[in-house]
N, C-alpha and C positions, 0 to 999 in steps of 0.2 A: 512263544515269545522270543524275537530274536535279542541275544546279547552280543551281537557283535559290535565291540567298541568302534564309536566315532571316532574322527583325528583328533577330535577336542579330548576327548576321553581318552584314547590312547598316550596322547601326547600326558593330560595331568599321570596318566598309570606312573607312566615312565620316569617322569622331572619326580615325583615323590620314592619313589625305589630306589633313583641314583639317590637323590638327597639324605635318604632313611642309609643308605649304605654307606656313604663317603662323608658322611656329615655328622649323623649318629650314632651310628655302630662303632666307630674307633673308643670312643668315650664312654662307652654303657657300664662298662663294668665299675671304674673311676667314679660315676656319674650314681650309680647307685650305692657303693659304699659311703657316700658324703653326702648324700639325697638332697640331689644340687639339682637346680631346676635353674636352667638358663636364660632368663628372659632375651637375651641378643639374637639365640635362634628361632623364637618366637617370628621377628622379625625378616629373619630369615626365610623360615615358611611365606611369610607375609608380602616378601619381595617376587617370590616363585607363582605368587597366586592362590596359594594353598587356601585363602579364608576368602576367597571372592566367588565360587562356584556357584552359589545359590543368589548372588549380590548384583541387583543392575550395573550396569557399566556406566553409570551416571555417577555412582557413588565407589566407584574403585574397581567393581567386580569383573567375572567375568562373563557369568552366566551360561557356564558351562555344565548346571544340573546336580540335582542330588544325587544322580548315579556317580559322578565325576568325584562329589565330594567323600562320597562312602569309597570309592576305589583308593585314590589316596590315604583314607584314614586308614583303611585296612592295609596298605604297604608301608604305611611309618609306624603303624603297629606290630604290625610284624616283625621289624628291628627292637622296637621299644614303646610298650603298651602308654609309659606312661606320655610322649610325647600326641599322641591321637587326643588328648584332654584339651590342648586350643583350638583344637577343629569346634569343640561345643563353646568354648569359651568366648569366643573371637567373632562366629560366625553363627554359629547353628543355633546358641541364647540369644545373643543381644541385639548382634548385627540384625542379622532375618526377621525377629519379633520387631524390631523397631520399624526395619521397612515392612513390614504389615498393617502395623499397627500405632507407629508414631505420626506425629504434625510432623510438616517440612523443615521448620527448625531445629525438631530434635535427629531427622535425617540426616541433614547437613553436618550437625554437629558431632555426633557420634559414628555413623555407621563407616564413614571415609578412615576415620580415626584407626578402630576397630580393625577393618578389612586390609589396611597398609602397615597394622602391629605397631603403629605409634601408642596407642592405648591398651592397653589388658583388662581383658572384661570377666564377668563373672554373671550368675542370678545366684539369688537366693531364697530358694522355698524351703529345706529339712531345716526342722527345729528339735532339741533336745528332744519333745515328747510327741513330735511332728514329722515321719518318714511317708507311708505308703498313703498313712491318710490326708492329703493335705488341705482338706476345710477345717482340720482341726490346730491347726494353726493359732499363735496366739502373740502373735507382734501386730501392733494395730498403727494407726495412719490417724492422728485428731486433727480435726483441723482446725487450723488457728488465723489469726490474720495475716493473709498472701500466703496461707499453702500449709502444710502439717505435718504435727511431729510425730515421728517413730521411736515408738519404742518396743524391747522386744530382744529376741537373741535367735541368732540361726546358727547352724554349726553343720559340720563336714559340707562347705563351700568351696569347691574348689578354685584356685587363684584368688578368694578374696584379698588376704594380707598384701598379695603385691598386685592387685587389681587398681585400674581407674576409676574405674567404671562397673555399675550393675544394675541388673533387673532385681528388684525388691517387690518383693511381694509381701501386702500386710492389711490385714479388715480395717476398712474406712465407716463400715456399719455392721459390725456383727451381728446384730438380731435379723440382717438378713440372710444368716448363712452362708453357702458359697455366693451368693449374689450379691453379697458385701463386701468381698474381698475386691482389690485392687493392686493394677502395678504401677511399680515407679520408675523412672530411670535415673539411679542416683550418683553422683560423684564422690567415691569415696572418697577421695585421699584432700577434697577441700571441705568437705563436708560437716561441722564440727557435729560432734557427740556420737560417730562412728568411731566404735573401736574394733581391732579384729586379735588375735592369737593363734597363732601357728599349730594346728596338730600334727606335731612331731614323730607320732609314735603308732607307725598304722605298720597295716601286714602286706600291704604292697601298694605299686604306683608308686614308689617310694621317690621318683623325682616331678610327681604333679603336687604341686602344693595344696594343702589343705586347711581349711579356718575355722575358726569359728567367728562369730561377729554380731556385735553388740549394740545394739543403738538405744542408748539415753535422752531425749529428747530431743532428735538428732532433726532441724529444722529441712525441710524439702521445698522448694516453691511450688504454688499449681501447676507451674509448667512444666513440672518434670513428672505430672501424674500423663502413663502410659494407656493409651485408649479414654474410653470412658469411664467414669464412676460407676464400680461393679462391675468392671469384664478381666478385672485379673483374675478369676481362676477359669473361665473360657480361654484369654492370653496364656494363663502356665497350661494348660490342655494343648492347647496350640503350641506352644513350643516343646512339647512333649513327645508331641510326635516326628518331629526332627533331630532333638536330643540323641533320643531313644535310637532312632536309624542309625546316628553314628555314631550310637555305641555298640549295636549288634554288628556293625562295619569291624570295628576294632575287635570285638571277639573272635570276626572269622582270620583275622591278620594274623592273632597270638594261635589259633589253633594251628593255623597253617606255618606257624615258626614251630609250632611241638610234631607236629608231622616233618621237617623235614629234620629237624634235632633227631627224631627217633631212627628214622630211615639211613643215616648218615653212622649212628653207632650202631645199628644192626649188621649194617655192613661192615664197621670196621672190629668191632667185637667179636671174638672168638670163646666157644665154652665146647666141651666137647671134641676139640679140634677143629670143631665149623663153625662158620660166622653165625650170630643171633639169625640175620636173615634167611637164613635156610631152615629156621626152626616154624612147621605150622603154624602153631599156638603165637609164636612172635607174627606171622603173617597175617595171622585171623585179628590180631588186635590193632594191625598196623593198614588192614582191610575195613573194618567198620571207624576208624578215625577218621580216613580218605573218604570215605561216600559220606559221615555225618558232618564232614568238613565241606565237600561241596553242595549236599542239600542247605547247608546254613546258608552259603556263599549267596544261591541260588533263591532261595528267600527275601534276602536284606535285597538283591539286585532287582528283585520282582518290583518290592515293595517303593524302591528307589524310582524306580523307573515310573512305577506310577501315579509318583509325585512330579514328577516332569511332566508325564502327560494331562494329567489332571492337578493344577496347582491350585487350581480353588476349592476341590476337594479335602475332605478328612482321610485320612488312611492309614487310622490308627489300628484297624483291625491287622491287614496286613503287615504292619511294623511292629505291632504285639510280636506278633509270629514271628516275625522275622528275629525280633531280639531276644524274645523265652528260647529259640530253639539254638541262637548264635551261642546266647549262652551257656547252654549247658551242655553244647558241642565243645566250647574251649573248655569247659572246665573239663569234661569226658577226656580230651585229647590229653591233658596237661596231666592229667591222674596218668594215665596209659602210658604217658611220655616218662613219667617217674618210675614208672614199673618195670621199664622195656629198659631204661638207666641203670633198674636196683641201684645201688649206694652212690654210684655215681651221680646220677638225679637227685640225691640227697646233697650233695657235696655244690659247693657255690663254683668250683672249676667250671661247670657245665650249666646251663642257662634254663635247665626248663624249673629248677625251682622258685624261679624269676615267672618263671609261666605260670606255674600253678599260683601262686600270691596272688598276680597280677588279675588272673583270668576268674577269681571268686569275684574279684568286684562287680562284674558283667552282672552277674544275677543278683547285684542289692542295685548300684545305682540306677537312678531315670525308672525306677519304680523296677520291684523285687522279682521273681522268676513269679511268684504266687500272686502279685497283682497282674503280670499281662496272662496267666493264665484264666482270673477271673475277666478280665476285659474278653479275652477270644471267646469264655463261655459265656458272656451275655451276648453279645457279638451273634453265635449261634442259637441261643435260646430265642432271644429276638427274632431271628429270621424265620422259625421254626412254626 
């Protein structure tokens, strides 16, 4: 398979690297003692093109591909894990499901919005007793005259509190199981009987915000039900597997910031009178980070690419892989990065313990290390 970057691809690499360096990096350290999350560079991204990759050019985009948009995610993550969180929020949830799968009004309406960072979007599927499994869900959709109420609670949503905009997802007929459920595309912030709350207090990503959020009989019109009645959890399937890509995108970003963190004080660190990097044992740990860093790279790019070529296809098997293996390459490197630090990797002067925080989320969100390993084993058992 060749990966030689397009000019389209080359050129996104590049505008998101400068931007991740001269836009980002000054502010990281500042930025995560006050776990400040900047909505104005949202827009910023949004001006560079950063959220139009996968998005017709009818509606903002640029339609420069899912490899374009994983390359990017993976160089603003590599500065800063938690800025790679409006790549899904922006584009890869709401944006993309909608032009899939919404009427031209709800095109029009949102996905321009979205794609130019005038809007902040969000879905919501995790509920308190609702992660890996999500037909067990338990916010429902009644319908009432001219459209239906929600009620229900989701929580660890990222950007909902300062969100516009979302995909909701909630059973409109639970006795029929997943083929009950449904999505919405809802307004939060005019929407009465949404409420959201901040969680404050997490172990990293410490400046993508996080919610929880409530809905009381929170009214919806019909026209903001997404697809048909009963295809919201084929819809969250489907945006599942774009999610997912650029989040395995952003794992290979942070591994590749803990590889060069490590290689940087190997070399300037002395024990013994000689630098770390002269020591084997430092070499041999600083040798299977680099090769488990580029087989991940080499995965998500696979899986990327062949969603570009085939867009009417599933490829979820492929993006399984790509994101089980992304992630437990960053989190592998981020261990290894602290080790190769000793105390100084402990110490907040030096940034991989920003790596390591950041790099556990890989293997819980867009589903856990242990659901895409069941997905890859049915995947195989099926074909077998």
């Amino acid at each position: 398979m060749d990966f030689d970057l397009s000019e389209e691809q080359t050129l996104a690499r590049d505008t998101a690297r400068k931007f991740a360096r001269e836009e980002i990096a000054p502010t990281v350290e500042a930025d995560e003692e006050a776990h400040r999350f900047r909505p104005e560079r949202v827009q910023k991204m949004a001006e560079l093109g950063f959220f139009g990759s996968v998005i017709e050019e009818r509606f903002g985009g640029t339609q420069f591909g899912h490899l374009a948009a994983c390359i990017m995610a993976e160089e603003v993550a590599k500065v800063h894990a938690s800025w790679g969180l409006p790549f899904n929020m922006q584009m890869n949830g709401p944006a993309l499901i909608i032009q899939k799968y919404g009427n031209d009004e709800q095109k029009e309406k949102y996905i321009p919005q979205l794609v130019a960072g005038q809007w902040l979007g969000c879905f919501a599927i995790t509920e308190p007793n609702t992660g890996s499994d999500v037909a067990s869900m338990k916010t429902t959709a009644a319908e009432t005259e001219g459209g239906f109420l929600l009620n229900g609670q989701k929580t660890w949503i990222s950007q909902a509190h300062v969100a516009d905009m979302g995909i909701v997802y909630a059973y409109t007929d639970r006795d029929k199981g997943a083929k009950g459920m449904s999505a919405f595309v809802v307004d939060f912030k005019t929407t009465k009987g949404i409420s959201t709350m901040p969680i404050e207090k997490k172990f990293g990503l410490y400046c993508a915000p996080t919610s929880e959020v409530y809905f009381e009989d929170a009214f919806v019109p019909k026209s903001a039900m997404l697809g048909a009645r009963g295809d919201g959890f084929k819809i969250c399937m489907t945006m599942l597997d774009s999610t997912r890509l650029s989040c395995a995108a952003r794992a290979v970003g942070v591994a590749g910031a803990c590889i060069d963190a490590s290689v940087a004080y190997a070399k300037e660190r002395t024990q013994f009178g000689k630098p770390l990097a002269s020591f084997q044992m430092i070499q041999e740990e600083l040798a299977r980070m680099v090769v488990e860093h580029e087989a991940a790279r080499l995965l998500v790019y696979r899986a990327a690419t062949n969603k570009d070529k085939h867009p009417q296809q599933r490829n979820t098997h492929e993006t399984s892989i790509a994101k089980y293996f992304a992630a437990e390459s960053a989190v592998h490197c981020a261990n290894t990065a602290m080790k190769i630090l000793g105390s100084y990797g402990y110490s907040n002067e030096y940034p991989v313990g920003r790596f390591l925080r950041d790099s556990k989320s890989f293997q819980v969100v867009e589903g856990t290390s242990n659901i895409q390993k069941i997905i890859i084993s049915r995947h195989v058992l099926e074909e077998a």
